[in-house]
C-alpha positions in Angstrom: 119.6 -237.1 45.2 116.3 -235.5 44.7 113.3 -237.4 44.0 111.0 -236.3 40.9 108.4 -235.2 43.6 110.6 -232.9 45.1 111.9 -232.0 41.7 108.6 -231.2 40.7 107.8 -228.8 43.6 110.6 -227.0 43.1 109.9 -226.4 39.6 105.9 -225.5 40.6 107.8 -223.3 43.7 110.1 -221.5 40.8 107.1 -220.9 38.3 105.0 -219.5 41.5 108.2 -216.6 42.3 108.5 -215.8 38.8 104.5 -214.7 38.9 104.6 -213.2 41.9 107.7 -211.1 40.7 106.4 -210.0 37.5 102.8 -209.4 39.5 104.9 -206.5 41.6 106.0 -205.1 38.6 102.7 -204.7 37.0 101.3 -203.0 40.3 103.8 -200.2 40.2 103.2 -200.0 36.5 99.4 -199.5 37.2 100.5 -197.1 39.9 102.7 -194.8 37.7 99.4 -194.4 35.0 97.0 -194.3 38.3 99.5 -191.4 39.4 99.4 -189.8 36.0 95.7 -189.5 36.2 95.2 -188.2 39.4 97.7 -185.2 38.4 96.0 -183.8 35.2 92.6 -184.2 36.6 94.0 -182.6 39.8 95.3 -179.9 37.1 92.3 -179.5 35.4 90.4 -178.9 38.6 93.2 -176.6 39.9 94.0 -178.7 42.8 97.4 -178.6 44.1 99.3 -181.5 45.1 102.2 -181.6 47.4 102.8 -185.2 47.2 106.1 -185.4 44.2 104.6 -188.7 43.9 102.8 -191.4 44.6 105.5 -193.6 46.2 105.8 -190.8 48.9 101.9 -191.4 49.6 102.9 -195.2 50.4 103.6 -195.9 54.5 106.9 -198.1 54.9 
């Protein structure tokens, strides 16, 4: 059986991967309207950009 501690950490351990997911899906939010930005000005400065977008920019 577990004890409360170790009860207790996993709960703390659960709450801290539920943040970090939901932090992951805010960055690629802020990319997308980052990504936005950088086309119209890019448009309004008639600047070309090959990239389709910026997940292509990212290294892997």
């Amino acid at each position: 059986m577990a004890t409360e501690k170790q009860k207790s950490a996993a709960r703390q351990n659960i709450k801290k991967a539920q943040t970090a997911s939901k932090k992951g899906r805010m960055d690629i939010a802020k990319r997308d309207q980052a990504w936005k930005r950088i086309k119209t000005a890019a448009k309004k400065c008639n600047v070309e950009i090959e990239a389709g977008s910026w997940r292509g920019l990212v290294k892997k």
